[in-house]
FIRO-501431 format. One line per 3 residues: their letters; for each residue x, y, z of N, C-alpha, C. Coordinates in steps of 0.02 Angstrom, whole numbers, plus 50000, padded with zeros to 5 digits. Last residue first. Example, Ala and Ser with C-alpha at 12.3 -4.5 7.8 and 13.67 -1.06 7.14 Angstrom:
# residues 2
sa> 50642 49888 50354 50684 49947 50357 50645 50002 50394; 50660 49716 50390 50615 49775 50390 50660 49835 50390
# end
This chain:
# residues 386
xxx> 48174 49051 49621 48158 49015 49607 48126 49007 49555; 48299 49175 49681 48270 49169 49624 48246 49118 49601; 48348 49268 49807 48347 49205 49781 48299 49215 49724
xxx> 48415 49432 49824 48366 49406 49818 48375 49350 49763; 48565 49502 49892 48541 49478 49826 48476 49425 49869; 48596 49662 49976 48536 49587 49973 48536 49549 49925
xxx> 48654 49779 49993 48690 49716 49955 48649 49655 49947; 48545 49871 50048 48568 49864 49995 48629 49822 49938; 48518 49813 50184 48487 49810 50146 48496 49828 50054
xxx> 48652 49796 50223 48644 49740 50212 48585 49780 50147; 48649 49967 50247 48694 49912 50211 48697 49850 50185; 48589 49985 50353 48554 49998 50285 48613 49973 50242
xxx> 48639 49893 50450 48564 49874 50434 48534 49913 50363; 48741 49961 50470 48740 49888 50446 48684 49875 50420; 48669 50060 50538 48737 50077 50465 48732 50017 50444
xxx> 48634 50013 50639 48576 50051 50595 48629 50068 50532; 48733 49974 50722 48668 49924 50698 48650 49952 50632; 48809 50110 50752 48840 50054 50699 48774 50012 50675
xxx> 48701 50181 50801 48743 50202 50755 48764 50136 50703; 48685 50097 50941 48648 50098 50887 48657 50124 50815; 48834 50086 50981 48787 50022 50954 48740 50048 50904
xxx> 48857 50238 51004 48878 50199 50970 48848 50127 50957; 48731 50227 51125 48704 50274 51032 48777 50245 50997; 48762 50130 51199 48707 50107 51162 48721 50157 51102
xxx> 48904 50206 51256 48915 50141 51226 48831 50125 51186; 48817 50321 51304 48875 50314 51249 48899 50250 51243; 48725 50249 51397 48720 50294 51359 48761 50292 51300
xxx> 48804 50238 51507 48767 50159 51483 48749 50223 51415; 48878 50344 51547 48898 50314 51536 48875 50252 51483; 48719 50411 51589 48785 50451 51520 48811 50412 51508
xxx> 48723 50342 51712 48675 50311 51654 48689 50344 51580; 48816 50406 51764 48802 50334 51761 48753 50315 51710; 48763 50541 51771 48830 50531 51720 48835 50459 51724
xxx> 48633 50540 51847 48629 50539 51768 48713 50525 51742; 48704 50493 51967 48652 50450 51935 48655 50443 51862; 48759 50629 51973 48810 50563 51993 48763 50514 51963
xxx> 48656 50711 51990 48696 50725 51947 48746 50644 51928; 48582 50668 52080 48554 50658 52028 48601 50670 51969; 48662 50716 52200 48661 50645 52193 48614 50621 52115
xxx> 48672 50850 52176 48745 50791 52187 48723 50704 52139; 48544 50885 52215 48568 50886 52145 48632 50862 52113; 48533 50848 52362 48519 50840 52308 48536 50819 52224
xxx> 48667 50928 52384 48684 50846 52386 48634 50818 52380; 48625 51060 52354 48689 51036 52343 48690 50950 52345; 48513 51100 52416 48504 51089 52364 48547 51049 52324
xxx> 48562 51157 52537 48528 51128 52541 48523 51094 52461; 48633 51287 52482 48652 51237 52482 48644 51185 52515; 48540 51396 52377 48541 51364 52438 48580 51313 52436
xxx> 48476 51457 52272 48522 51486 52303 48528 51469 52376; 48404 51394 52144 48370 51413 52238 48425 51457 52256; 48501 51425 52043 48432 51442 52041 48416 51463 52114
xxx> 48628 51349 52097 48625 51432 52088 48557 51468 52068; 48560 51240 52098 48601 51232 52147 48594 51343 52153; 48532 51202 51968 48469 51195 52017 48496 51244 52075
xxx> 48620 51161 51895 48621 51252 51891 48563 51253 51970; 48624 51044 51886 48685 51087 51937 48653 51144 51946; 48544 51005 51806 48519 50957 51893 48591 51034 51912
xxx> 48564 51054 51692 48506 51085 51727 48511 51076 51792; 48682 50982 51665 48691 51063 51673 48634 51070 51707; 48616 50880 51658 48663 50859 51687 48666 50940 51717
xxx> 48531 50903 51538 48495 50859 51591 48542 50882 51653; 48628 50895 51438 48572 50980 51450 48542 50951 51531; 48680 50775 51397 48728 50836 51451 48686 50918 51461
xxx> 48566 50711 51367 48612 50720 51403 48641 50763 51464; 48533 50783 51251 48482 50798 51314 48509 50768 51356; 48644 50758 51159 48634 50834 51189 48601 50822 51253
xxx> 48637 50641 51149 48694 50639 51195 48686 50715 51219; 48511 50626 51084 48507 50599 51135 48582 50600 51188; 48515 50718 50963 48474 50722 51012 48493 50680 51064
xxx> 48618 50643 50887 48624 50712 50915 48587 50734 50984; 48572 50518 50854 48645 50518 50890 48636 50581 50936; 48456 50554 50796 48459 50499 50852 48524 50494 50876
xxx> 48498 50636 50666 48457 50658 50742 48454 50615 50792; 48580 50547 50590 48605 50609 50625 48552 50628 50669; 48471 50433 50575 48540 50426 50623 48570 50475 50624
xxx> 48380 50505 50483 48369 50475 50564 48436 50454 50622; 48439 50535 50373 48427 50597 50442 48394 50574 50490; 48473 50408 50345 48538 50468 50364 48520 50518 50385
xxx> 48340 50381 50293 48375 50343 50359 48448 50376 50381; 48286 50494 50214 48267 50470 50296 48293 50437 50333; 48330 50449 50110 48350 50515 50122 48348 50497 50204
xxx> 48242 50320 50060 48321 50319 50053 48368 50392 50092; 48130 50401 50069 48155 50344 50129 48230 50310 50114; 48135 50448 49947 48126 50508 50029 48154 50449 50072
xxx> 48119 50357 49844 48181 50425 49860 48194 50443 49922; 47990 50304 49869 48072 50284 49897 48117 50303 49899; 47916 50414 49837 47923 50402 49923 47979 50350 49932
xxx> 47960 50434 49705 47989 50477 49763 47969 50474 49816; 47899 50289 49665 47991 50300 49651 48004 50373 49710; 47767 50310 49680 47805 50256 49730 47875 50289 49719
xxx> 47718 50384 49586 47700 50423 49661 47770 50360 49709; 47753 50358 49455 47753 50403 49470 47764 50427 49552; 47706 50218 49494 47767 50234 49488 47793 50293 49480
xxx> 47572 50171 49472 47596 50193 49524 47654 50204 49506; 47575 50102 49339 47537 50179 49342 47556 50201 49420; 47616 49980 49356 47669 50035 49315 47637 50120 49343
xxx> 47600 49919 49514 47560 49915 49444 47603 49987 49406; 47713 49815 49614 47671 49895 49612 47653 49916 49530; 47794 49699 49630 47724 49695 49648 47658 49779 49607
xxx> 47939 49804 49660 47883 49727 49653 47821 49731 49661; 47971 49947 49601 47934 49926 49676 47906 49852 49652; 48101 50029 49545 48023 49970 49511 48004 49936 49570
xxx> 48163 50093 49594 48126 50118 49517 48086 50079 49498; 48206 50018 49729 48181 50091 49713 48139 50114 49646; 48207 49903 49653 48175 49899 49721 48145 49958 49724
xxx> 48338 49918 49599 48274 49891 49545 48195 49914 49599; 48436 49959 49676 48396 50008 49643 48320 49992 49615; 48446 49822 49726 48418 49873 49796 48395 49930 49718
xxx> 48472 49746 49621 48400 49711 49661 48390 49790 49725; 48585 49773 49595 48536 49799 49549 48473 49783 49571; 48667 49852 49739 48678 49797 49686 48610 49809 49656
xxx> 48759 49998 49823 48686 49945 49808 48700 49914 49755; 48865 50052 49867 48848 49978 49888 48796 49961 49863; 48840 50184 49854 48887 50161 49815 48875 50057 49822
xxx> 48746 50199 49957 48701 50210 49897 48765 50193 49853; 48813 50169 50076 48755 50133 50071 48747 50136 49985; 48901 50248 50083 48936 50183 50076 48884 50163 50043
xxx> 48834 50392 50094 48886 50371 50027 48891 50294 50017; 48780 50350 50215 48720 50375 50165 48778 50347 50090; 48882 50383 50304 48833 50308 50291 48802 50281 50236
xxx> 48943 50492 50300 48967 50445 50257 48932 50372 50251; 48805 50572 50338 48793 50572 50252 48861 50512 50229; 48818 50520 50472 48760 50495 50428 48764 50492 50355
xxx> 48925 50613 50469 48934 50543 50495 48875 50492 50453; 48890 50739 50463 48940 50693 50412 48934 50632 50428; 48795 50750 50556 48770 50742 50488 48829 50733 50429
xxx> 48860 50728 50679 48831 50680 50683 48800 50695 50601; 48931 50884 50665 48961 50818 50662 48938 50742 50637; 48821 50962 50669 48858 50963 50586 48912 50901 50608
xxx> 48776 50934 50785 48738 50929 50729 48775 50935 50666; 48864 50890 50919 48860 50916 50880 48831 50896 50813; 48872 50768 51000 48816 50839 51028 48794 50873 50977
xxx> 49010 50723 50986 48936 50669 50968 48868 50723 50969; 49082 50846 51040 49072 50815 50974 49002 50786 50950; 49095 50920 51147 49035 50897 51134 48994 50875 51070
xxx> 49240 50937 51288 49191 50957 51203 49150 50900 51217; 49286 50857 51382 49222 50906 51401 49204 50938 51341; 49455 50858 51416 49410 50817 51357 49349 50892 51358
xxx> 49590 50885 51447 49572 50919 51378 49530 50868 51340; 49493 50998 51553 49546 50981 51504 49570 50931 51495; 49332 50901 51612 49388 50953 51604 49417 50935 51547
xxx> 49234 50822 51620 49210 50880 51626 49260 50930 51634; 49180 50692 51515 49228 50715 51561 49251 50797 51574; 49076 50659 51430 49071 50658 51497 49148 50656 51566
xxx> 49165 50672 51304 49105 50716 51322 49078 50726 51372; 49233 50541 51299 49284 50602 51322 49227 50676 51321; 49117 50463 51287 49147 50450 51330 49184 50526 51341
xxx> 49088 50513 51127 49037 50493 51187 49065 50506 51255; 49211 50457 51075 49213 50553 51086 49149 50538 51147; 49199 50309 51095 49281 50361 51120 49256 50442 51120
xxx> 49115 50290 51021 49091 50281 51082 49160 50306 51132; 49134 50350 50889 49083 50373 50924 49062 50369 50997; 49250 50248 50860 49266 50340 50872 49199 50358 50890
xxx> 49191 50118 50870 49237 50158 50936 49253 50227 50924; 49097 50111 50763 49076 50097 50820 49132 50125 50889; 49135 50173 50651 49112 50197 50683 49105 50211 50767
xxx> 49274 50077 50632 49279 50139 50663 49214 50166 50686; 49187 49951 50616 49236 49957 50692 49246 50026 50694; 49143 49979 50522 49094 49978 50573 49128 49967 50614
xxx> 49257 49980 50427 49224 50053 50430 49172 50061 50493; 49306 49852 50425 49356 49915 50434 49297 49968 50443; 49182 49767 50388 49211 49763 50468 49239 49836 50475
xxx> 49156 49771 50258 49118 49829 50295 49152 49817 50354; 49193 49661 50199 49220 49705 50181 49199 49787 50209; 49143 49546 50280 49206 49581 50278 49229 49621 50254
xxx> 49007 49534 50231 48997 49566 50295 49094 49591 50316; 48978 49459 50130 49019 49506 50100 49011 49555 50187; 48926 49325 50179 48969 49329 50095 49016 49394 50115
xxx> 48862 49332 50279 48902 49310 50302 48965 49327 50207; 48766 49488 50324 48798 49415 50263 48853 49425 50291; 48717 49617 50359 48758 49612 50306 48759 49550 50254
xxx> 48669 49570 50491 48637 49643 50440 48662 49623 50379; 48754 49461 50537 48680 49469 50538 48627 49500 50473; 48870 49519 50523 48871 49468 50484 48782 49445 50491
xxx> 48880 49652 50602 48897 49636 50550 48868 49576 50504; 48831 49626 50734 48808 49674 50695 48824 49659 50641; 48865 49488 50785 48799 49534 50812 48763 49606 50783
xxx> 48997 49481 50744 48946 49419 50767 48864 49436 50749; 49043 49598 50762 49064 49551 50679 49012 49513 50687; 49032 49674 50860 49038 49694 50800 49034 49639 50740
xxx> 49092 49555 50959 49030 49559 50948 48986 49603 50891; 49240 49563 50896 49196 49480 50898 49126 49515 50906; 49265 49689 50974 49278 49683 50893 49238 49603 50863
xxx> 49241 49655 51100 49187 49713 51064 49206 49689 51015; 49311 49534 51131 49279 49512 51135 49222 49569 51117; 49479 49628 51103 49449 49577 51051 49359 49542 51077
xxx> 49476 49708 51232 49448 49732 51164 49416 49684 51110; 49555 49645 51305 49480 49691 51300 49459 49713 51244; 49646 49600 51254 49608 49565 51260 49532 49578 51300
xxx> 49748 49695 51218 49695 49644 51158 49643 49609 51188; 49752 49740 51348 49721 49765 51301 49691 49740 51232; 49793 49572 51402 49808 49649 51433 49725 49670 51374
xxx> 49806 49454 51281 49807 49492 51358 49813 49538 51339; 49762 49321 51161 49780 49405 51183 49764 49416 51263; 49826 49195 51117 49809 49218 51189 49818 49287 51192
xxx> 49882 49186 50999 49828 49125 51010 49809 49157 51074; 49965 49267 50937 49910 49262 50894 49872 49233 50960; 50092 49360 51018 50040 49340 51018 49978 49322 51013
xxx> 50136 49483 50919 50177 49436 50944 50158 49373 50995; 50020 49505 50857 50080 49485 50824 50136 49452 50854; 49949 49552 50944 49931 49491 50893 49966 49447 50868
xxx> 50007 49660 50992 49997 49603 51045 49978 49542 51014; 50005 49759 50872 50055 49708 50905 50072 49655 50940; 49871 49778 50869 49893 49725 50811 49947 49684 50836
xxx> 49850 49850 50986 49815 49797 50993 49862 49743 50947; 49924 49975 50967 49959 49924 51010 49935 49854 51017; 49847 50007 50838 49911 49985 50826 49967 49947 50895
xxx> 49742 50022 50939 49744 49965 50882 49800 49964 50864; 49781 50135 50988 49750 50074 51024 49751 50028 51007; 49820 50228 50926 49861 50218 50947 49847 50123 50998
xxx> 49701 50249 50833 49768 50235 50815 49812 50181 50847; 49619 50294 50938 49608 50255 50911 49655 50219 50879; 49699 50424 50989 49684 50382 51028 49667 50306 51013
xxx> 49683 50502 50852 49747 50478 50886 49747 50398 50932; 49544 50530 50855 49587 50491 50808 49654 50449 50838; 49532 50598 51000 49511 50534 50984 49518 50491 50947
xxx> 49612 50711 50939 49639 50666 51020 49604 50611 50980; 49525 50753 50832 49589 50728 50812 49615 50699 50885; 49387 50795 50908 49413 50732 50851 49457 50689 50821
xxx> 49445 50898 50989 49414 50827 51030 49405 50762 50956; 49486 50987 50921 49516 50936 50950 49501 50896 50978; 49356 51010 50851 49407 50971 50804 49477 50951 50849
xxx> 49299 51058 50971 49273 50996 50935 49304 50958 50886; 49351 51170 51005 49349 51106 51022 49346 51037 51015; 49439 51224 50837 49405 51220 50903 49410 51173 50947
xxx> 49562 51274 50750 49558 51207 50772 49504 51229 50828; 49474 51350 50591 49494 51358 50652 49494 51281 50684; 49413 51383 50484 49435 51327 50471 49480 51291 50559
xxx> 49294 51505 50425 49331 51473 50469 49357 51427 50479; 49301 51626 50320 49290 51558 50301 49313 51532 50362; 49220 51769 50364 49288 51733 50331 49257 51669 50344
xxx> 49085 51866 50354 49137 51825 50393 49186 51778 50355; 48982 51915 50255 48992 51954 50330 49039 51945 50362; 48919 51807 50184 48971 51892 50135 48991 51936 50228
xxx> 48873 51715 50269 48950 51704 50216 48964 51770 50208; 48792 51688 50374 48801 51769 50337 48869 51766 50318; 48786 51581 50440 48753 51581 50381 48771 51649 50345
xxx> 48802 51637 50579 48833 51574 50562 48826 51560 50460; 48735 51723 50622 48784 51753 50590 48832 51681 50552; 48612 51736 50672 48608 51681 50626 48682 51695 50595
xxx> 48655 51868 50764 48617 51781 50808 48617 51716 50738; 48663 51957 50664 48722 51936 50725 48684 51863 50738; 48510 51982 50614 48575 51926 50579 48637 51926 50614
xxx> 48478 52023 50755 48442 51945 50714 48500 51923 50660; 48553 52130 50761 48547 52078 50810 48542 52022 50777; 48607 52168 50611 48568 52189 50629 48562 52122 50707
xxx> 48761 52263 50542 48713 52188 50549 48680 52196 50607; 48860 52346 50561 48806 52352 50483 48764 52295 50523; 48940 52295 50614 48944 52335 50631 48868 52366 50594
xxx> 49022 52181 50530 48965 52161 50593 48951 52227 50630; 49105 52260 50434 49019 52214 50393 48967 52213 50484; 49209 52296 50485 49156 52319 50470 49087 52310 50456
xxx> 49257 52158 50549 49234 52210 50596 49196 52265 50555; 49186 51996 50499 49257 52055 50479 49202 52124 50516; 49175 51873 50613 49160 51929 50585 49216 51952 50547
xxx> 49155 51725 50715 49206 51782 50672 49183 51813 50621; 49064 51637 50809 49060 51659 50768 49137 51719 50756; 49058 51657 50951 49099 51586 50940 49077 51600 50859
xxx> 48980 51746 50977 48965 51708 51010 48994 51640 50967; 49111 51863 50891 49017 51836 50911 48966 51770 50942; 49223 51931 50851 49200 51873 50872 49139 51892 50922
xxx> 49312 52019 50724 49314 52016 50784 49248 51951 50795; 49448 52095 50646 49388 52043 50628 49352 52039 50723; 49546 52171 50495 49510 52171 50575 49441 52137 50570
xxx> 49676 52168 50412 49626 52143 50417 49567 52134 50498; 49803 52205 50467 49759 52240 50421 49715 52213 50401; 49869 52094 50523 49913 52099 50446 49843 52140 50390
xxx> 49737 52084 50627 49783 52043 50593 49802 52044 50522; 49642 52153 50754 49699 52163 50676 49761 52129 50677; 49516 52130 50830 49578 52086 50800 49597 52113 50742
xxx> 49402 52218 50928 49435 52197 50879 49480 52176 50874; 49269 52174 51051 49369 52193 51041 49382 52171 50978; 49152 52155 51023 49174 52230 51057 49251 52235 51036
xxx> 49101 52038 51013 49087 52079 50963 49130 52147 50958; 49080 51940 51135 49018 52000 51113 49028 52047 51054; 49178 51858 51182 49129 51859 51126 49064 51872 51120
xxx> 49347 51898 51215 49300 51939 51211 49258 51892 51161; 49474 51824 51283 49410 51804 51307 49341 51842 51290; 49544 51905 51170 49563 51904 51266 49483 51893 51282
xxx> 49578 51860 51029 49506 51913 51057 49495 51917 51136; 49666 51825 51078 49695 51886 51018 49627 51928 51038; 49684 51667 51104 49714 51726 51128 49691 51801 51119
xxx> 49669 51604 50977 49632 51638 51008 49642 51677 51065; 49826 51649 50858 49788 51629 50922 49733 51663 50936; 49807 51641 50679 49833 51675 50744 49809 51639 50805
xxx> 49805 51634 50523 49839 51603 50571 49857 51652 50642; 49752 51671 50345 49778 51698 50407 49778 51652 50463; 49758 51668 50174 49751 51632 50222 49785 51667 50290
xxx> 49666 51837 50138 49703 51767 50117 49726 51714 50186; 49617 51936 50122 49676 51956 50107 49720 51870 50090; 49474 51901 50160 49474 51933 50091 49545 51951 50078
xxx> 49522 51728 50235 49490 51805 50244 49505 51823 50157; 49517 51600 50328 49523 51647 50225 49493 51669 50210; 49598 51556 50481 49533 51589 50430 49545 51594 50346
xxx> 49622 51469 50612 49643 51490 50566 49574 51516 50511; 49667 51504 50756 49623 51514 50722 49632 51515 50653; 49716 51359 50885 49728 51414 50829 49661 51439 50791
xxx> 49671 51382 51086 49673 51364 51008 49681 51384 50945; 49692 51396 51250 49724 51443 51183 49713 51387 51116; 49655 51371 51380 49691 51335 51336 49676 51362 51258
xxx> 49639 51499 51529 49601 51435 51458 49673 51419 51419; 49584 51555 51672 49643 51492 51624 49633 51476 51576; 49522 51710 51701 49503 51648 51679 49568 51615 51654
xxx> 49508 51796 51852 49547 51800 51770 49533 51736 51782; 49486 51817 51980 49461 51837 51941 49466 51852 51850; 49567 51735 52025 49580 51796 52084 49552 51847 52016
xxx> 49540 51595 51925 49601 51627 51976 49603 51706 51997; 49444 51487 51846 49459 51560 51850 49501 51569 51916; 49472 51359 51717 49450 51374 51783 49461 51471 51796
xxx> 49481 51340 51596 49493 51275 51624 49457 51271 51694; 49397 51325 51417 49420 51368 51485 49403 51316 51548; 49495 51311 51270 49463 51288 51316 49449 51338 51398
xxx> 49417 51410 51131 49454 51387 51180 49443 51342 51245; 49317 51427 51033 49407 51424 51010 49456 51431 51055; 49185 51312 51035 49225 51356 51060 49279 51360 51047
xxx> 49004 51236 51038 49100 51243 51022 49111 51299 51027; 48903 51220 51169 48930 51239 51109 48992 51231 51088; 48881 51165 51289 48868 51124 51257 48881 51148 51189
xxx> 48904 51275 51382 48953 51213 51378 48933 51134 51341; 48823 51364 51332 48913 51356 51330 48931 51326 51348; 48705 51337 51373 48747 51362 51284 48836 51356 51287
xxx> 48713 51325 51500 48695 51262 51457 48730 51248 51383; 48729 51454 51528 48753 51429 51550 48778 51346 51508; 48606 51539 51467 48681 51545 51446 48723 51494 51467
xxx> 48512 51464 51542 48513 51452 51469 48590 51456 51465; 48523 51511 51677 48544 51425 51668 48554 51422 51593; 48596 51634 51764 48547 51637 51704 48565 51569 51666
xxx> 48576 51722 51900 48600 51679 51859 48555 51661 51782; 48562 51922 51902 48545 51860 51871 48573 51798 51868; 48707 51992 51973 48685 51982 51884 48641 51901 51899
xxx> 48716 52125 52087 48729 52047 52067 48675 52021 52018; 48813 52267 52090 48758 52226 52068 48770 52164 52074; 48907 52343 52210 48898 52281 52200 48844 52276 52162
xxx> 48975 52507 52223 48929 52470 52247 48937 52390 52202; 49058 52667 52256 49064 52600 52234 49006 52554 52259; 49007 52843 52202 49011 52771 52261 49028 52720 52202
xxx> 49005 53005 52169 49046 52947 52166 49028 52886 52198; 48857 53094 52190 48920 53086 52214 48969 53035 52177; 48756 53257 52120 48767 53184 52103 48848 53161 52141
xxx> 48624 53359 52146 48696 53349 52142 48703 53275 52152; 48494 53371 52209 48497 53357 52123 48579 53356 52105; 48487 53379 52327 48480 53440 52312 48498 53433 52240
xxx> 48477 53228 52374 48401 53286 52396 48446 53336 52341; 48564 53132 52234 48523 53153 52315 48478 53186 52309; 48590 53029 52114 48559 53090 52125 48526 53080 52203
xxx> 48755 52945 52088 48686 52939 52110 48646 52987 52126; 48872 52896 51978 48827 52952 52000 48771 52944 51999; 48968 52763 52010 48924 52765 51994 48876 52820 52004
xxx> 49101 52708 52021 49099 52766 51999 49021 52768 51963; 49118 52546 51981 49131 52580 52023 49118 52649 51967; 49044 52373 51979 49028 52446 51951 49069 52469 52002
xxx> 49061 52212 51985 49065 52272 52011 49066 52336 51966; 48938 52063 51978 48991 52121 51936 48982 52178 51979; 48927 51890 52015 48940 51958 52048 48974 52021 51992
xxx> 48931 51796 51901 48870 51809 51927 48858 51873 51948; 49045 51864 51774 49047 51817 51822 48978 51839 51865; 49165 51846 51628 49097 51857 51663 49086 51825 51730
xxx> 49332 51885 51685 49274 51838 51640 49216 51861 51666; 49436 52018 51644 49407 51960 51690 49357 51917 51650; 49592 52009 51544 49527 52041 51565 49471 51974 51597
xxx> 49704 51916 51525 49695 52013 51544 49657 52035 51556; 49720 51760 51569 49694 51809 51523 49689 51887 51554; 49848 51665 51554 49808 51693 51614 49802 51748 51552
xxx> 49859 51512 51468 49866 51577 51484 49822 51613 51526; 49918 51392 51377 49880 51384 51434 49905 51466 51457; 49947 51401 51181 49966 51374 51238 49931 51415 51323
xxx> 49981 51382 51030 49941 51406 51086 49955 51383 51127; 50010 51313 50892 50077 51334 50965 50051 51380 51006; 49970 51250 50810 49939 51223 50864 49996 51250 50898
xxx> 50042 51271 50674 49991 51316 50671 49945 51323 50760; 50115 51145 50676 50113 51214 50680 50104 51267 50716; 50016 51064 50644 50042 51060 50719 50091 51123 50755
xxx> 49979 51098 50542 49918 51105 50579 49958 51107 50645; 50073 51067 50444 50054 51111 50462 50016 51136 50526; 50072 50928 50487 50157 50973 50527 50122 51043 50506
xxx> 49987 50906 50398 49972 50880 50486 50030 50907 50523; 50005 50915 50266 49958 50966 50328 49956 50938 50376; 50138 50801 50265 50136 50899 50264 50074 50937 50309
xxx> 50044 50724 50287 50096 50714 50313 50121 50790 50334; 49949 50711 50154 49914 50715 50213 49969 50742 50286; 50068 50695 50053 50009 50756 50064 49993 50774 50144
xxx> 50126 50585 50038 50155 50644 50094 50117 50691 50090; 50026 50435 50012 50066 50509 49985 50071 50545 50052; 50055 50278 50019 50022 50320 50050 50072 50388 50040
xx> 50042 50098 49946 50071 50166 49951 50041 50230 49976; 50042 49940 50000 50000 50000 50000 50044 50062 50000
# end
């Protein structure tokens, strides 16, 4: 097997381009308590003084939920004597001057829009995990700030490492690195895997046993193993590093909707490159179905060829989001009442639901893989012919 230095090059780019690094930030973070100082207050004779005073800001569970179930171009680890730690990710963009490269760093924890970024004369600045070019978002109206995700002529092309693309590439790695120690243990012990082969070899046996060769056939269920083993462990590897609530797991890959809809559409590719002439014939000529139906039958089989890749991107998405929305709610409970009475309550529901988070991410990987196999078989089926 020959393999080009393409891929080789952008990965020393990218590693590059990854020389961020863990920083005490310059300006404070938001935080429940905000101080005002120098506040003119009107007395009896309409003259106004100086004081310092304390507001205290609403908790507010939505914002709360949004962010730590959104992506982000950094990590944040914890806060220190009112400055936040985060872990610095690159940004990279292609802007109207061309490809650019800086740290998140740059917008100092700002995403409201307010601190601009000039970079090599290009000024851009950041919107709730959105990037702008600073004049255009200045012109834009709340409602298109809030959909700013979609306002191409408004923002550079983002290509940025976020969370979520490091929580993809760790987990690549991780996978890699598991199996290439697994092969070894094979290799130098075919007949008795230990240690780690030998956790593992009895998931890779039930993949083949129980999903594969069931859905598929026993004829051609090997040539799908390589792709339903990855599903099945890079979904249940990011699952897992989603319920860990620091650096450098706590992204929210599997969570994510443009994640879980590549995943479906590479289902969707294998499936509709895999069909043999009995799965199209099936679609353009329904057995049984009188010619004059064929008009109305061929695009409800269209649609149900469409439906099963937007059933497995919403059944992954939905169910690891309400998750970790479940998890944030049982805490926030805690800063809602404002009691800590409430604390070993919401302890103990919290500790329940990440147990059952756990049983969780191992089923939506199962079900993921089942339901890939299952439209797979259905399109390699050869039908007997008496």
């Amino acid at each position: 097997m020959i393999f080009s230095n393409k891929p080789v090059q952008y990965l020393l780019v990218t590693l590059l381009a990854f020389s961020s690094s863990i920083n005490f930030a310059s300006t404070p973070v938001d935080s429940v308590s905000v101080k005002h100082e120098n506040v003119a207050v009107a007395e009896g004779k309409g003259h106004a003084e100086s004081v310092g005073h304390e507001i205290e800001e609403e908790f507010n569970a939505s914002k709360l939920i949004n962010s730590h179930i959104g992506d982000a171009h950094d990590f944040h680890i914890a806060d220190w004597d009112g400055h936040p730690i985060s872990f610095n990710l690159p940004v990279i963009l292609w802007t109207n001057n061309g490809l650019e490269i800086f740290s998140s760093k740059e917008f100092h924890h700002d995403n409201t829009g307010e601190h601009v970024v000039d970079i090599n004369g290009q000024k851009v600045v950041r919107y709730k995990e959105v990037i702008f070019y600073a004049d255009k978002f200045e012109q834009m109206t709340t409602e298109e700030r809030d959909n700013g995700a979609f306002a191409f002529d408004a923002r550079p092309l983002d290509f940025s490492i976020t969370k979520n693309v490091f929580s993809m590439l760790m987990s690549a790695i991780i996978l890699f690195f598991l199996f290439f120690a697994v092969a070894r243990s094979y290799k130098k012990n075919p007949n008795a895997p230990k240690g780690l082969a030998g956790f593992l070899e009895p998931l890779v046996t039930y993949v083949r046993d129980e999903i594969a060769i069931p859905n598929i056939g026993p004829k051609k269920y090997a040539k799908y193993m390589p792709y339903l083993l990855t599903i099945f462990f890079f979904i249940w590897i990011n699952n897992l590093i989603g319920l860990i609530p620091f650096f450098p797991f706590s992204s929210n890959l599997t969570g994510n909707i443009y994640f879980t809809f590549v995943m479906a559409f590479i289902t969707f590719v294998v499936t509709t490159l895999s069909g043999n002439k009995n799965y199209w014939g099936h679609i353009f000529n329904t057995p049984g179905v009188p010619v004059w139906l064929a008009p109305i039958m061929i695009p409800v089989e269209i649609i149900g060829m469409l439906t099963k890749p937007f059933a497995l991107m919403i059944r992954l998405f939905a169910n690891i989001t309400a998750g970790h929305i479940i998890i944030l709610s049982l805490v926030s409970l805690i800063f809602i009442f404002k009691s800590i009475a409430i604390g070993p309550v919401a302890g103990a529901f919290v500790l329940f639901m990440s147990v059952l988070e756990m049983l969780v991410a191992a089923l939506q990987a199962y079900v993921f893989t089942l339901l890939s196999a299952l439209f797979i078989g259905q399109a390699v089926e050869e039908h007997d012919h008496h």
